[in-house]
C-alpha positions as CSV (number, residue, x, y, z in Angstrom):
1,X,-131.3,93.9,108.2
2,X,-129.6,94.4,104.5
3,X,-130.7,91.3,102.2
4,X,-128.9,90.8,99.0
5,X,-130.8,89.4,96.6
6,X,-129.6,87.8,93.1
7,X,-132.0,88.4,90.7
8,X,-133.3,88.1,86.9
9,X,-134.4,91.5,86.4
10,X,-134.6,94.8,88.8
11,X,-138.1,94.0,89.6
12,X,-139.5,92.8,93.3
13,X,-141.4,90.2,91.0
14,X,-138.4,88.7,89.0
15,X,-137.0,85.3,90.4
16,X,-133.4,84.0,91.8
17,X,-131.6,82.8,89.0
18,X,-130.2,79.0,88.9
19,X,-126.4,80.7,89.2
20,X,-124.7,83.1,91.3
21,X,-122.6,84.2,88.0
22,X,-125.2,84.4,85.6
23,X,-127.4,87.0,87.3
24,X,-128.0,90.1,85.7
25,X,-129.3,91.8,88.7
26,X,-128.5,92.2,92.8
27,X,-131.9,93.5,94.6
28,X,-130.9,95.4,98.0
29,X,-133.6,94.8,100.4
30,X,-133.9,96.8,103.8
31,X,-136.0,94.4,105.7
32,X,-136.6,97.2,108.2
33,X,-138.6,99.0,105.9
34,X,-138.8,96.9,102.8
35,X,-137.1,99.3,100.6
36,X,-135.1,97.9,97.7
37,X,-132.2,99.3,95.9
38,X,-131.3,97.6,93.1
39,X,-128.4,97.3,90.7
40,X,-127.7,96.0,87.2
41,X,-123.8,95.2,86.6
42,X,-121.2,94.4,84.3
43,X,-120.5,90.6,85.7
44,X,-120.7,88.8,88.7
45,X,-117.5,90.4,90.7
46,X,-119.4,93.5,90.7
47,X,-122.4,91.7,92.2
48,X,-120.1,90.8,94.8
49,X,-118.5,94.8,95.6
50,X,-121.7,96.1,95.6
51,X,-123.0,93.2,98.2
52,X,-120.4,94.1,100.5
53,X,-120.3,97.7,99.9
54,X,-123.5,97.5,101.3
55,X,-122.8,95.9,104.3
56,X,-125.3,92.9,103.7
57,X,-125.8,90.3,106.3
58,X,-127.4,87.9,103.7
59,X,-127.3,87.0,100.0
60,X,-130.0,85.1,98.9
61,X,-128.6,83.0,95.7
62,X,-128.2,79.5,93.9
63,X,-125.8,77.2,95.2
64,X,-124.7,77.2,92.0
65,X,-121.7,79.8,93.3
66,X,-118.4,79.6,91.9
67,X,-115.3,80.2,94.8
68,X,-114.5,83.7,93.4
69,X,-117.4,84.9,94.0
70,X,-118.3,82.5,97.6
71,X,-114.9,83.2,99.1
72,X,-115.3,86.8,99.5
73,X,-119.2,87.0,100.5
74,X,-117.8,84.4,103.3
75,X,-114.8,86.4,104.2
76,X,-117.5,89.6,104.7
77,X,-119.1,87.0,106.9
78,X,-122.1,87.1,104.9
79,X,-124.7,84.4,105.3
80,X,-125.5,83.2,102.0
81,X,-129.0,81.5,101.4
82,X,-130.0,79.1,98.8
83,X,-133.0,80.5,97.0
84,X,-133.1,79.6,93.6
85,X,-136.5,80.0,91.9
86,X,-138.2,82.3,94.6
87,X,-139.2,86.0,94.0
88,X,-137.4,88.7,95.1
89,X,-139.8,89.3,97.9
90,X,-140.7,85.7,98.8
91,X,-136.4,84.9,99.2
92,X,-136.2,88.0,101.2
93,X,-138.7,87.4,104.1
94,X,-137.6,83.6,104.3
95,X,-133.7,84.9,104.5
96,X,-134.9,87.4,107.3
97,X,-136.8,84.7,109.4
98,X,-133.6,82.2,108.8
99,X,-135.9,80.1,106.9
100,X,-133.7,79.3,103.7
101,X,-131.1,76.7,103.9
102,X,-127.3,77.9,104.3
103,X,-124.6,77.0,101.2
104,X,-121.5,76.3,103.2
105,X,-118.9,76.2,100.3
106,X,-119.0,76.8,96.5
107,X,-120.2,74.7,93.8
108,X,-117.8,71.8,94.0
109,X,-115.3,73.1,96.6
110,X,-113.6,70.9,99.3
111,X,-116.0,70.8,102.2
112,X,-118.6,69.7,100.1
113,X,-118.1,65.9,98.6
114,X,-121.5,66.1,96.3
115,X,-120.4,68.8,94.8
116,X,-123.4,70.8,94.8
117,X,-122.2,73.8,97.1
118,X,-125.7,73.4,99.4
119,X,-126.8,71.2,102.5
120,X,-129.3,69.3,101.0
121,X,-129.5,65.5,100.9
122,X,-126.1,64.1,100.2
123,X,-124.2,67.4,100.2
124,X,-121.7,67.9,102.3
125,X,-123.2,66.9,105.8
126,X,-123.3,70.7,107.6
127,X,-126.7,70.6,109.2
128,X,-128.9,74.0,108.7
């Protein structure tokens, strides 16, 4: 399985950042054979390409995602996993065993009344 995963630097040691838009990096993780590709970019729609490019199942992010970037990860059909403040490797093994909780919309969008883009207490009511 191909894990995307939204980084502060291009190490297996740096952590999810609090924003889908403000990451510098994207880590690529095989979780077939734990190899990771990683990629530094020029803004967060080139996070995106190279996430679907890549034929990711899973994105491992904050729900801190804005709709141009959420809308299309979701239309790829890729499952995108809150994970902000984990380690590289840490977000990746809990996105592989399902373990993470799912963000069902972006930061503020319409099927979410808190706001906060994740399932958590009062957000928008989609069970995990």
């Amino acid at each position: 399985m191909k894990i995307a995963v939204m980084a502060s630097s291009v190490s297996r040691e740096a952590t999810v950042p609090d924003s889908f838009e403000q990451s510098p990096a994207v880590l690529i993780v095989e979780t077939d054979t734990w190899e990771i590709e990683d990629s530094l970019s020029a803004g967060p729609m080139d996070h995106v390409q190279k996430i679907i490019d890549s034929r990711c199942e899973a994105v491992v992010c904050s729900g801190h995602i804005g709709k141009d970037c959420f809308n299309p990860i979701a239309d790829a059909s890729i499952t995108r996993y809150e994970g902000a403040g984990l380690n590289v490797m840490e977000a990746s093994v809990l996105a592989d065993r399902n373990r993470l909780s799912i963000i069902p919309e972006y930061e503020g969008g319409p099927g979410c009344s808190a706001g906060t883009g994740t399932c958590e207490e009062d957000g928008c009511g989609v069970s995990d």
